[in-house]
C-alpha positions in Angstrom: 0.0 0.0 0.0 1.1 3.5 -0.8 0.1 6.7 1.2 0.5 9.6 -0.2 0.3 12.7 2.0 -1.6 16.1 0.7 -0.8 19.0 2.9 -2.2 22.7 2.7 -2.3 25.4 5.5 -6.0 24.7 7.0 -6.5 20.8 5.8 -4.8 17.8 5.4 -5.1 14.5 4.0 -4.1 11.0 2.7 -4.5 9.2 -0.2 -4.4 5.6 0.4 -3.3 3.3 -2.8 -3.3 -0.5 -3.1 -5.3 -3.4 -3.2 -8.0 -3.5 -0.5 -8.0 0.3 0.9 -11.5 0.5 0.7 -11.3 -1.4 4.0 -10.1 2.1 5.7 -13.8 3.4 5.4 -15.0 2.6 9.1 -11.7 4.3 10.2 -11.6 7.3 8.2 -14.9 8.0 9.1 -14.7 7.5 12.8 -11.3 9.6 13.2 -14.0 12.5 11.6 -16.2 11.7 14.4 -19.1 11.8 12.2 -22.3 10.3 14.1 -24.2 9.5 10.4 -23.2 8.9 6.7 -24.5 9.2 3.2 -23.1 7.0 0.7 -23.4 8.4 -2.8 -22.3 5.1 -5.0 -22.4 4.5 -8.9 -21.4 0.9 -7.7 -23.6 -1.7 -6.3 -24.1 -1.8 -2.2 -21.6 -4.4 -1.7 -18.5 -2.5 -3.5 -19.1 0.0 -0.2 -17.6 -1.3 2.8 -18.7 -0.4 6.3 -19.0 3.2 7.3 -19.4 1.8 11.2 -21.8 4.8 11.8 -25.7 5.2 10.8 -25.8 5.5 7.1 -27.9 5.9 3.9 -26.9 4.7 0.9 -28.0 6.4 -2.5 -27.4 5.0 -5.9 -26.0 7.4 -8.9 -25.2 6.9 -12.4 -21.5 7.4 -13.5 -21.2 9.9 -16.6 -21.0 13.5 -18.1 -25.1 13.0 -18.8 -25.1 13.1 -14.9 -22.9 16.0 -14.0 -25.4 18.7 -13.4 -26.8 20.9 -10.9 -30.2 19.4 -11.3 -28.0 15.9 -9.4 -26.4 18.2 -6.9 -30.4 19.4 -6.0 -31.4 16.1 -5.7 -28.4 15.1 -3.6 -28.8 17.6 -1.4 -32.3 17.4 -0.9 -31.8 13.5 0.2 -29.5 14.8 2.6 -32.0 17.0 3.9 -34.6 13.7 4.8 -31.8 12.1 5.9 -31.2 14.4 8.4 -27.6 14.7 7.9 -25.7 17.7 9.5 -22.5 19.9 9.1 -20.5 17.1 11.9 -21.4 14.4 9.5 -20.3 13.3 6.3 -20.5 12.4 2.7 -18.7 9.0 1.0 -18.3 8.6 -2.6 -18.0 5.7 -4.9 -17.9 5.6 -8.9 -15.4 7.6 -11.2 -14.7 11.2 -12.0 -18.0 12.7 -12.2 -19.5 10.7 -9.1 -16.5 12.6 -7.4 -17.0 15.6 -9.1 -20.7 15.6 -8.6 -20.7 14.2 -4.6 -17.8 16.7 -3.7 -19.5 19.5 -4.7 -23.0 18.8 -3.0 -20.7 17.7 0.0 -19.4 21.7 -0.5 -22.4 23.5 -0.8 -25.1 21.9 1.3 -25.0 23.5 4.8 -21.5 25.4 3.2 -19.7 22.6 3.7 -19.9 18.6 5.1 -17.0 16.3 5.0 -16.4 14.4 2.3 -14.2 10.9 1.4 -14.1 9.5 -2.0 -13.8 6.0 -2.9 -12.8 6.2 -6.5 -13.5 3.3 -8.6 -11.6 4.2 -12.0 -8.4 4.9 -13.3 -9.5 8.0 -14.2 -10.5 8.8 -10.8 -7.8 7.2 -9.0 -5.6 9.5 -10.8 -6.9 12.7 -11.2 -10.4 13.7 -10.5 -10.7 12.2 -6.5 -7.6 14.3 -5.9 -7.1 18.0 -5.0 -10.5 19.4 -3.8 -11.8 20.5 -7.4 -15.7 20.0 -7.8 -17.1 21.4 -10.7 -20.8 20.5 -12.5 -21.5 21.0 -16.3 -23.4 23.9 -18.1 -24.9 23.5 -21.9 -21.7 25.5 -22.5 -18.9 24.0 -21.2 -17.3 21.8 -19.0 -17.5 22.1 -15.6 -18.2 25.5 -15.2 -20.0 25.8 -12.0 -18.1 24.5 -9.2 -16.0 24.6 -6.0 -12.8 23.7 -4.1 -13.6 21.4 -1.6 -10.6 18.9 -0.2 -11.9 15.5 0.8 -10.8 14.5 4.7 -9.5 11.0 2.7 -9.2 9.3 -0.6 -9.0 5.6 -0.4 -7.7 3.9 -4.4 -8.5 0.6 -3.8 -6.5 -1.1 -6.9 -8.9 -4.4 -6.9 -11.7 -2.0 -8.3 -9.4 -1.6 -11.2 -9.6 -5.3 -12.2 -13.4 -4.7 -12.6 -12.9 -2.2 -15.8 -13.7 -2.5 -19.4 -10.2 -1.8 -21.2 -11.8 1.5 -22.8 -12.8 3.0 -19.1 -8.5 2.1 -18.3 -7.8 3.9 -21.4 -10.0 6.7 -20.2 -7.2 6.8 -17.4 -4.4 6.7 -19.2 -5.1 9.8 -21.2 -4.3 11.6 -17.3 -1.5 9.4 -16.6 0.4 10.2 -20.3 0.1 13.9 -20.0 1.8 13.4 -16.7 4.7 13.1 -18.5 4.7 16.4 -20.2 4.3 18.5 -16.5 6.8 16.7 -14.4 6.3 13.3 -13.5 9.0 10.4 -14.6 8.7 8.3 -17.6 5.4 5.9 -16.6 5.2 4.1 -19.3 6.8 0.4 -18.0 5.8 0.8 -15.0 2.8 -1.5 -13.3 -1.2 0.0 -12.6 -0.4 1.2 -9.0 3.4 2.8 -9.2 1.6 4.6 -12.0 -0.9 5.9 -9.9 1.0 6.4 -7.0 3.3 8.9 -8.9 0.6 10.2 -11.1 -1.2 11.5 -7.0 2.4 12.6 -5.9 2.6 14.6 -8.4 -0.7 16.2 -8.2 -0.4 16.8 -4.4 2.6 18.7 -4.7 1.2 20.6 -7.4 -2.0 21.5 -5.0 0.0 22.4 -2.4 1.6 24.9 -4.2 -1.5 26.2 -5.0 -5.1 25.1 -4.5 -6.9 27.3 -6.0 -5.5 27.7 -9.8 -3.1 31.1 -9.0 -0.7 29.7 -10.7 1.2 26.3 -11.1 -1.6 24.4 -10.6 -2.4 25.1 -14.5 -0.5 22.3 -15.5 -2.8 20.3 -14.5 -4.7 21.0 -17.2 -2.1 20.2 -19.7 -4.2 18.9 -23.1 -7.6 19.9 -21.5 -8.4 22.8 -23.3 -9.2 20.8 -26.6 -9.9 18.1 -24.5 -12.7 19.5 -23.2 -13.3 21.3 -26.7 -13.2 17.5 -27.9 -16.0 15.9 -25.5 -18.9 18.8 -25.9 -17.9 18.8 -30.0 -18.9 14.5 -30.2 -21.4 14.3 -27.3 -19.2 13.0 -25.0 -18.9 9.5 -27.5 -15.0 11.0 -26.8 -14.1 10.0 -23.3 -12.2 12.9 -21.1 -9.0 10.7 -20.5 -9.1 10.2 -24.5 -9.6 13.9 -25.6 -7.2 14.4 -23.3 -4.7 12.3 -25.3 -5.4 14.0 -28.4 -5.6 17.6 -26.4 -2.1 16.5 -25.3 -0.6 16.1 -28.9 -2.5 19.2 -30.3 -0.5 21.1 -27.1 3.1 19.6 -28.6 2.1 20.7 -32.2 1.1 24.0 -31.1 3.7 24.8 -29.0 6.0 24.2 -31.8 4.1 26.5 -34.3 4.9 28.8 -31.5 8.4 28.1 -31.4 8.7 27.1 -27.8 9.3 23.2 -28.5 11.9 21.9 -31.5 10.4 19.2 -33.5 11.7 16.2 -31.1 9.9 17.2 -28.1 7.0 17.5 -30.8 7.2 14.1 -31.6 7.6 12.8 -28.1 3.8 14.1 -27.2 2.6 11.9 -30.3 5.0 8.6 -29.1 4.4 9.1 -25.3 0.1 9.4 -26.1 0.3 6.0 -28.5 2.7 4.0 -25.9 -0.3 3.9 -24.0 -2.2 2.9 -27.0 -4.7 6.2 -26.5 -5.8 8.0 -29.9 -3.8 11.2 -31.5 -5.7 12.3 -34.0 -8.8 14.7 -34.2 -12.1 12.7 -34.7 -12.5 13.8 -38.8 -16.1 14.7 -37.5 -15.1 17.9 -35.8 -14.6 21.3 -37.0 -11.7 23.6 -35.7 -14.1 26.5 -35.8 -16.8 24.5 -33.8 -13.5 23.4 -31.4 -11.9 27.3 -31.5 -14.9 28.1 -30.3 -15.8 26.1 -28.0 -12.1 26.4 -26.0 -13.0 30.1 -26.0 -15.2 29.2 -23.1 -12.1 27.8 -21.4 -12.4 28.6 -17.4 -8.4 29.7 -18.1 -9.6 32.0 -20.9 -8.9 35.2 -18.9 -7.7 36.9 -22.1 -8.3 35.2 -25.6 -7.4 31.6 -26.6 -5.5 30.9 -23.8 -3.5 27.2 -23.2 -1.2 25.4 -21.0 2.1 25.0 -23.1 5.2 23.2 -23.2 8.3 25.7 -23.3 11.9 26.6 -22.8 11.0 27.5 -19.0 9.0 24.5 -18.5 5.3 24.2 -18.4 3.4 27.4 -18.5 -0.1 29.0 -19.5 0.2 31.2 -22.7 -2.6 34.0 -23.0 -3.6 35.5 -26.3 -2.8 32.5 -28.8 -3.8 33.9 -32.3 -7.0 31.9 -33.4 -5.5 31.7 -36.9 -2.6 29.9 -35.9 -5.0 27.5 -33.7 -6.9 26.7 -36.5 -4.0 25.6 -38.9 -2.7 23.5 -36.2 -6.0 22.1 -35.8 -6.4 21.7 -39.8 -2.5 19.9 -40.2 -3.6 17.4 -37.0 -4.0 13.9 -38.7 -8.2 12.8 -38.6 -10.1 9.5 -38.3 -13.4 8.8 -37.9 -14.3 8.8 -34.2 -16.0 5.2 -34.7 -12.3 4.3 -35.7 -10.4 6.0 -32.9 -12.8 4.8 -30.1 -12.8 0.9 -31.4 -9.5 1.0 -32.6 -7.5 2.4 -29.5 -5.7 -0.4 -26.7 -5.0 0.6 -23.4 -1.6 0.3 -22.0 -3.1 -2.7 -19.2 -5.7 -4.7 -19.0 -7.7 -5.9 -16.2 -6.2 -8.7 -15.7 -2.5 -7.1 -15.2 -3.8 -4.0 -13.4 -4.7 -6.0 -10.5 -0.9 -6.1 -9.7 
């Protein structure tokens, strides 16, 4: 088991990865001192361990369909019959929008409850269960209406994994391989759990730095900004962690037309994306004015297109990128049919070896 400590000035946590972890619940809750629980779960009853206190259990639906304030009203009006107060708390279980969608009703109802996730996907093992952002969907854009809130523990039990289709792994490998490009060591041979263990280091020192998107914690968002683009252009049939991917090698290409990158760091963003057999190329579906515009609504957006970029000084956000060049980088990306890119892509693992 791996612990890996997160650390800011008024609140503190571990996450907890390995095989098993879940098994923490009773104790996670009971160091909060919480009399009652509510149990938000995308996963059948008997995925949830114990909480050892009273406890209600509500079933939710996994999925960006999901991720709205209409779920958040709901949730929070269960907790209202329920009669759950500010010394209680709220558990998750499912993937990133479960997380997403449970932390931030945990944040807003009675301005704030306790919350611990139980992430259930690579995805959210990885990325979304980590770091306190909570964030719902509007018709416009990707989680625009949200708010940091730090879970009091995050427990990524690694025999969840072993449950997964291989496209909802590939949906987390599109976090893990932009790793590489913001300061984490190369992944790529290394097993399910080492990869995730370094994936939430990195991330925690990030948020430590800064919580609440001042500064560094931008590189997190490394390949989101088409990425996002990507998933409201097809409907969500393009998972996050896979227009992520591509998002990732549009930020290499781009970065070069800027001159920041030479043409072998270029290349590396296309290698590094298809080592973990996730899709480059933009889904020949989608127009770059349709995406151009839609990353206009980017929550970094503070003055024109604006992206997280590789660059002689490292990762950074650059502000004012010329829509013209953005749309002849987005017109020399190679295309495929999205039917092609979402049957034709492998994961890096499989279940079977990502029980290790």
């Amino acid at each position: 088991m791996a612990s890996i400590p997160l650390r800011l000035k008024d609140h503190s946590y571990d996450v907890l990865i390995g095989p098993g972890v879940r098994t923490s619940l009773a104790e996670a809750v009971g160091r909060l001192g919480a009399g009652r629980a509510v149990v938000v779960s995308a996963r059948p009853r008997e995925w949830v361990p114990d909480t050892g206190v009273d406890t209600l259990f509500l079933p939710a639906r996994d999925g960006e369909r999901a991720k709205t304030l209409g779920t958040v009203e709901r949730l929070c009006g269960e907790f209202v019959r329920f009669g759950l107060t500010r010394s209680d708390v709220v558990v998750s279980c499912g993937g990133g929008t479960t997380t997403d969608v449970v932390g931030l009703a945990a944040a807003l109802y009675h301005r704030g409850v306790a919350v611990v996730h139980l992430p259930t996907t690579l995805l959210a093992q990885v990325d979304a269960s980590v770091g306190g952002k909570t964030a719902v969907n509007l018709p416009a854009g990707k989680n625009l209406v949200g708010a940091y809130w730090q879970p009091s523990a995050v427990l990524c039990d690694t025999d969840y994994l072993s449950t997964l289709p291989r496209r909802e792994l590939l949906n987390g490998y599109g976090e893990i391989a932009r790793c590489h490009f913001i300061g984490a060591p190369d992944l790529r041979a290394l097993p399910p759990a080492e990869q995730i263990a370094a994936s939430v280091a990195l991330k925690a020192r990030v948020v430590e730095a800064d919580e609440r998107d001042a500064g560094p914690r931008h590189i997190l968002n490394y390949g989101h900004t088409l990425g996002h683009a990507l998933e409201l252009a097809t409907g969500f049939a393009l998972r996050h962690g896979e227009a992520v991917a591509v998002g990732t090698v549009f930020a290499g290409r781009l970065a070069g037309a800027l001159g920041r990158i030479g043409g072998e760091r270029v290349a590396e963003h296309h290698d590094v994306v298809r080592a973990y057999g996730l899709p480059a190329a933009l889904p020949a579906e989608t127009e770059p004015a349709e995406l151009v515009r839609l990353m206009r609504h980017d929550k970094k957006a503070l003055s024109g297109l604006t992206f997280v970029l590789d660059g002689p000084k490292g990762v950074e956000l650059v502000y004012d990128v010329p829509p013209e060049l953005v749309t002849r980088v987005l017109d020399r990306m190679p295309r495929a049919p999205l039917a092609e890119l979402v049957g034709d892509a492998q994961p890096a693992a499989t279940p079977d070896t990502a029980r290790s």
